[in-house]
C-alpha positions as CSV (number, residue, x, y, z in Angstrom):
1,X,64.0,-34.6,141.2
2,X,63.6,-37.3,144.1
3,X,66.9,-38.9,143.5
4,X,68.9,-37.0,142.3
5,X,68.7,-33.7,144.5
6,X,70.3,-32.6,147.4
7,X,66.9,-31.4,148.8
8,X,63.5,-31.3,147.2
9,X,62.2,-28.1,146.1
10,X,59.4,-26.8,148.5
11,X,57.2,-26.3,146.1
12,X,53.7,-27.9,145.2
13,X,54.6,-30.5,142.6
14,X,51.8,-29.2,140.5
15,X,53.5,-25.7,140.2
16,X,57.1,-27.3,140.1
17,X,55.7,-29.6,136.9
18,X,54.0,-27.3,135.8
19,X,56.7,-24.5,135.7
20,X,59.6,-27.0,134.5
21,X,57.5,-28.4,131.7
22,X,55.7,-25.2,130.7
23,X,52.2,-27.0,130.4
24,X,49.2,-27.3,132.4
25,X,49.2,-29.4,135.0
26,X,45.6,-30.9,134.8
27,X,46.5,-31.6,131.4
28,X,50.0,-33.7,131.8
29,X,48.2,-35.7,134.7
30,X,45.8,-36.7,132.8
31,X,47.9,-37.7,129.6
32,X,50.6,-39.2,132.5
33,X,47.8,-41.1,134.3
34,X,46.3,-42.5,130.9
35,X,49.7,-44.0,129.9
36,X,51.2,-44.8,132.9
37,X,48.0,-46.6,134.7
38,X,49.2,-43.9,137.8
39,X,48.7,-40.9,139.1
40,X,51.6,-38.3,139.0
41,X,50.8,-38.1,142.9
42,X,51.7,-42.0,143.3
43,X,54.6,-42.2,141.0
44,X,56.4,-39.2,143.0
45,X,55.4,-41.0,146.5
46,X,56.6,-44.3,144.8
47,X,59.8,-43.0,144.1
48,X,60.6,-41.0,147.3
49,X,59.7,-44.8,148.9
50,X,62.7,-45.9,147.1
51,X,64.6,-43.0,148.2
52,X,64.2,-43.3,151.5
53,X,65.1,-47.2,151.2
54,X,68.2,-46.3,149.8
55,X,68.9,-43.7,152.6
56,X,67.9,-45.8,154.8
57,X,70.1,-48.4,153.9
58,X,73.3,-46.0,153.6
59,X,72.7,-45.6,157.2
60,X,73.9,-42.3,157.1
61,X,70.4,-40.3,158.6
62,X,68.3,-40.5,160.9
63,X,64.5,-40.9,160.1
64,X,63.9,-37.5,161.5
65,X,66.7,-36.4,158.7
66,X,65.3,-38.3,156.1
67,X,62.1,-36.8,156.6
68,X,63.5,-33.4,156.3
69,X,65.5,-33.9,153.2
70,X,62.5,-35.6,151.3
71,X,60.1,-32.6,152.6
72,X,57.6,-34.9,154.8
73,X,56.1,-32.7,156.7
74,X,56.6,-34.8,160.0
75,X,58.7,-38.0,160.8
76,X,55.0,-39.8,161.5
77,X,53.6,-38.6,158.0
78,X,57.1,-40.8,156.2
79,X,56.2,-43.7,158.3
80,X,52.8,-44.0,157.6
81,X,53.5,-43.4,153.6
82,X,56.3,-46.3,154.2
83,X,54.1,-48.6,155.7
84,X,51.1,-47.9,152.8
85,X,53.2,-48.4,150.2
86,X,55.6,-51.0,151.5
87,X,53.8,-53.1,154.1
88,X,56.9,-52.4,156.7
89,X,57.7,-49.5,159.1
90,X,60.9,-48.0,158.1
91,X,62.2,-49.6,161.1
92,X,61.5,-53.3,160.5
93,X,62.8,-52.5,156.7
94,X,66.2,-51.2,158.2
95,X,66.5,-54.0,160.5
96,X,66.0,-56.6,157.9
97,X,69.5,-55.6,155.9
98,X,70.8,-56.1,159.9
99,X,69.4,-59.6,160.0
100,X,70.2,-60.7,156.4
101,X,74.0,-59.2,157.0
102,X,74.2,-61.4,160.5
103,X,72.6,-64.5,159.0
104,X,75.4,-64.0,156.0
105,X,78.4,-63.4,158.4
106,X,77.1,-66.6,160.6
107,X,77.7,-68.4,156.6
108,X,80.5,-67.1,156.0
109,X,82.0,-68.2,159.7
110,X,81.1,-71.9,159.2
């Protein structure tokens, strides 16, 4: 759902589990948290974290666009999620591909 749709559905992801899976949702989060060690919660933020890496990195959005596509309901709410789960501001993450990419062209000049 996070990485492979166009758009996320707009739905609570308690009804969207729920509906797709045709069980109750108390139920699958606690057999999912009991073998996973995680909360359905986290492992959905975990992987739209990784989505918005890889958007990031494509370079083709804007945060603000990002934000929209991934359903965060504010461009401040994706950057505070970023930083909890990441340590970085989705800022400082883009500009790190920009300095590794500089520091690999300088290499490659010598």
């Amino acid at each position: 759902m996070v990485h492979y749709a166009d758009e996320m559905p707009k739905i609570n992801y308690s009804d969207y589990l729920s509906d797709k899976l045709q069980y109750d949702y108390n139920h699958m989060a606690g057999l999912f948290s009991e073998v996973t060690g995680t909360t359905i919660e986290h492992f959905i933020i975990a992987h739209k974290i990784e989505k918005v890496k890889e958007l990031l990195l494509y370079d083709e959005l804007n945060l603000t666009e990002i934000s929209y596509k991934l359903n965060y309901s504010s461009v401040s709410h994706l950057s505070n999620q970023f930083k909890k789960v990441t340590g970085l501001t989705p800022t400082y993450f883009k500009n790190l591909k920009e300095h590794k990419k500089r520091i690999l062209l300088e290499k490659l000049g010598e």
